[in-house]
C-alpha positions in Angstrom: 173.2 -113.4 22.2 169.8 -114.9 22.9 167.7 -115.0 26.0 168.7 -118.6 27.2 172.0 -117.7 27.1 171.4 -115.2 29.6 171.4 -116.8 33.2 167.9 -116.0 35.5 170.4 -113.9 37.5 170.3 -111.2 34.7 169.1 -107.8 35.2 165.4 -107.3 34.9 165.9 -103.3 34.8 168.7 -101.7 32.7 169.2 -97.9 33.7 171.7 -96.5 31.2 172.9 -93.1 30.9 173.2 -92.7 26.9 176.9 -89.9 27.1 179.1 -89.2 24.1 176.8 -87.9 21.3 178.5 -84.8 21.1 182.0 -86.1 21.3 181.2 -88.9 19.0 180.4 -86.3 16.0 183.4 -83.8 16.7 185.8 -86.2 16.6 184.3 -86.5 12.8 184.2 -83.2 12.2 180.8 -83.2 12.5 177.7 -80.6 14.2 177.2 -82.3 17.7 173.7 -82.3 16.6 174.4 -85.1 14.0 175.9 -87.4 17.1 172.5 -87.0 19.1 170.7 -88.3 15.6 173.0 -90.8 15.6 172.4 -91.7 19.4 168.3 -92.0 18.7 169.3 -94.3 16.2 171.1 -96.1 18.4 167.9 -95.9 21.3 166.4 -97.8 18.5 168.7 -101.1 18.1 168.8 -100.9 22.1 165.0 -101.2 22.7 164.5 -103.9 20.3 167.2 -106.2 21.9 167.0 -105.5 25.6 163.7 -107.9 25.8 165.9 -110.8 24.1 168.4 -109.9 27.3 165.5 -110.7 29.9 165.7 -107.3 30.2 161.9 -106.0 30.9 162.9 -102.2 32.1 164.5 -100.2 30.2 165.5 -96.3 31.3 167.5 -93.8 29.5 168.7 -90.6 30.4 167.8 -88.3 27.6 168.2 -84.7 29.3 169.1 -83.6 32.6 168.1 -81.0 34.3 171.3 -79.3 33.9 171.4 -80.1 30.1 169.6 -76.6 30.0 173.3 -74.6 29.9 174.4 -75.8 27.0 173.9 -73.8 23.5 169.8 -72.4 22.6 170.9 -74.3 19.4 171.7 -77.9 21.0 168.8 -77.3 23.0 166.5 -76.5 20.2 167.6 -78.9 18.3 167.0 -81.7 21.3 163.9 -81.2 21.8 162.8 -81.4 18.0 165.1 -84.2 18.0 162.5 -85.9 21.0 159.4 -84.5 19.3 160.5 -86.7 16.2 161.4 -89.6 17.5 158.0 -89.6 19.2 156.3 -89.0 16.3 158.5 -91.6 14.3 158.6 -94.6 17.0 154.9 -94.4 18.6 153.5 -97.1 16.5 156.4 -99.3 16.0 157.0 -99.3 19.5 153.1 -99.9 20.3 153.3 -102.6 17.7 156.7 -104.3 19.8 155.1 -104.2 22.6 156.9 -101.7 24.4 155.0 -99.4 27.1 156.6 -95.9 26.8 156.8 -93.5 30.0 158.5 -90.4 30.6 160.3 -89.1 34.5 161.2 -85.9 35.2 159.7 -82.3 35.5 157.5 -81.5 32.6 156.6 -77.9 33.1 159.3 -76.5 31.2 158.7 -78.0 27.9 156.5 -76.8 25.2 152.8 -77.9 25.5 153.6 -79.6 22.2 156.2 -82.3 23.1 154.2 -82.1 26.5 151.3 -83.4 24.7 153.5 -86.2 21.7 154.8 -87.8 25.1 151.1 -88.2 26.7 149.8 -89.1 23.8 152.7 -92.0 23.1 152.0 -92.5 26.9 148.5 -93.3 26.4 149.1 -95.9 23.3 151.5 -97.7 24.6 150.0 -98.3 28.2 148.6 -102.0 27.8 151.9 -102.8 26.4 154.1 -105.4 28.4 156.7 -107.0 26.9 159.4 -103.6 28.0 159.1 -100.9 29.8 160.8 -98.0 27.8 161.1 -94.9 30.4 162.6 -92.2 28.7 164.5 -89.0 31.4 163.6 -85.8 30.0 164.3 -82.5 32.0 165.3 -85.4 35.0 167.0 -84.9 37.8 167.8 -86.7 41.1 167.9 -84.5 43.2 164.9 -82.3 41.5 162.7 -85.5 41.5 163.5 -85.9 45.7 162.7 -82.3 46.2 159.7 -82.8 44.5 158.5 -86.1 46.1 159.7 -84.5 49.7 157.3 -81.4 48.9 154.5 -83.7 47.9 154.9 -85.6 50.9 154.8 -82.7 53.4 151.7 -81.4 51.6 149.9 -84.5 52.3 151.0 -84.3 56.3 149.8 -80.8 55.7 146.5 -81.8 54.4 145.9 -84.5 57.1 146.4 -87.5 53.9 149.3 -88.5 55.6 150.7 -88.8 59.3 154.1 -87.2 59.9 154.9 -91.0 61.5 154.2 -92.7 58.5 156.8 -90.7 56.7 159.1 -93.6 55.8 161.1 -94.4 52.9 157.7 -96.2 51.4 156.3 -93.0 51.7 159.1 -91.0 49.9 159.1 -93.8 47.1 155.9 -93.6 46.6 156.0 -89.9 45.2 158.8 -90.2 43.0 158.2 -90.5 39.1 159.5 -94.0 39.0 157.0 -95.2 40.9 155.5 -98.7 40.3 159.1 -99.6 38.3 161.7 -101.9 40.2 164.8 -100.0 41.3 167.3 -100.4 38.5 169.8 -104.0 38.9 172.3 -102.3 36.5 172.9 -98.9 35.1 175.6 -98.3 32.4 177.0 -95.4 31.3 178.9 -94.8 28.6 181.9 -92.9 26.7 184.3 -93.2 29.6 183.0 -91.3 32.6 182.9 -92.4 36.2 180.1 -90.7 37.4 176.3 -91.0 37.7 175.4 -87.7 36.9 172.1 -86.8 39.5 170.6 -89.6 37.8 168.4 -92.0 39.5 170.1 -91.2 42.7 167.7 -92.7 45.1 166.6 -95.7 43.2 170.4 -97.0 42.0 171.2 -97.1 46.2 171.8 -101.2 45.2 172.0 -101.4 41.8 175.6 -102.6 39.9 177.4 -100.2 37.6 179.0 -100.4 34.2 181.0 -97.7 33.1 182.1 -98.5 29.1 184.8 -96.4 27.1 182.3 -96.8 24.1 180.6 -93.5 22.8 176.5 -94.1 22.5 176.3 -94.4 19.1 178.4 -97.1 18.8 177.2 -98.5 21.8 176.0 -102.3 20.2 173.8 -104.9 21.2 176.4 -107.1 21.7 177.9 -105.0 23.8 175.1 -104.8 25.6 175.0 -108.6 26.3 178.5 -108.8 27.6 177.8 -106.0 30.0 174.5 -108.4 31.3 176.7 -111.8 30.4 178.9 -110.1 33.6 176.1 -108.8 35.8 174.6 -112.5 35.5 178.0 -113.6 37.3 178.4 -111.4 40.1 177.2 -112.2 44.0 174.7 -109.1 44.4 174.7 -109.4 48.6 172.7 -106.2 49.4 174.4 -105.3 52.4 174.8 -109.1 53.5 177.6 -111.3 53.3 178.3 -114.3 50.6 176.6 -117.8 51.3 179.3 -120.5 52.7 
């Protein structure tokens, strides 16, 4: 589906919240390694059609926060899975146009994959035609913990008065800042829940949830899912127009 067929009511930022790797390759027999190859290659088809959407954000839950508990071996095999994929993309994303940012708490990686996602960061920067923000080690509630502790230690430090605290203020320190609140976040492979993800910034935004596992999550499916967002009244606590 092309651009003008998408109404100017479409969704300028698309959260989604990429589930089903795993199951996707068991139910082939297969390592659940091989299904989170198969979901990059879907990130891939993804990025390169959301900007004929309309879309202009783009965010994607790659690991949570509690992702940590599962086996040292998914894990492992994650974050070399990220490392390459950085590696692999930075120029043909730069190239597309697409700026490339990362949320979420980067401590606990290794310096290495710290350093492939500032460098990708830094390339990509003057690009504008989509904003790709990629969730690695993210959490909701982790990122409002953190933003709450930097604002008390700007009250602390006199940079801030405790009655300018406001939700500005809060917003302001989260990783997302300077991208617009998600209009629509999808997840997919058939679960009803959001998962700590983008908990703050999804307080208004509309939700998908598909039966389709991520790697065979389409582009077309993609443009149904913002064919139907185009339709609906978003109110924002208001009521409908007569």
């Amino acid at each position: 589906m092309a651009a003008k067929d998408i109404s100017a009511r479409g969704p300028v930022h698309v959260a989604i919240i990429m589930d089903g790797n795993g199951r996707w390759a068991t139910s082939r027999g297969w390592p659940r390694l091989i299904g989170h190859r198969r979901g990059a290659n879907r990130v891939r088809s993804i990025v390169r059609a959301a900007p004929t959407l309309g879309i202009r954000y783009l965010t994607i839950y790659a690991f949570s926060t509690e992702n940590w508990k599962r086996s040292t071996e998914e894990v492992l095999g994650l974050m070399s899975l990220f490392a390459r994929y950085i590696r692999n993309e930075a120029d043909k994303l730069h190239d597309a146009g697409v700026c490339v940012r990362f949320i979420g708490a980067r401590e606990r990686l290794e310096p290495a994959l710290r350093d492939l996602m500032a460098g990708i960061e830094e390339k990509t920067r003057h690009c504008s035609r989509l904003t790709l923000t990629i969730a690695i080690n993210y959490g909701g509630r982790d990122e409002l913990a953190r933003a709450a502790r930097r604002v008390a230690e700007d009250v602390a430090a006199g940079r801030l008065a405790a009655a300018d605290v406001d939700e500005r203020a809060l917003a302001d320190r989260l990783d997302t800042v300077g991208l617009p609140d998600p209009d629509l976040v999808i997840r997919t492979s058939g679960e009803s829940r959001i998962s700590n993800y983008l908990l703050w910034q999804s307080a208004y935004s509309e939700f998908e949830f598909t039966d389709t596992l991520w790697p065979d999550f389409t582009p077309d499916e993609l443009a149904k899912l913002v064919a139907r967002f185009s339709a609906r009244d978003r109110r924002f606590g208001g009521v409908a127009a007569e």
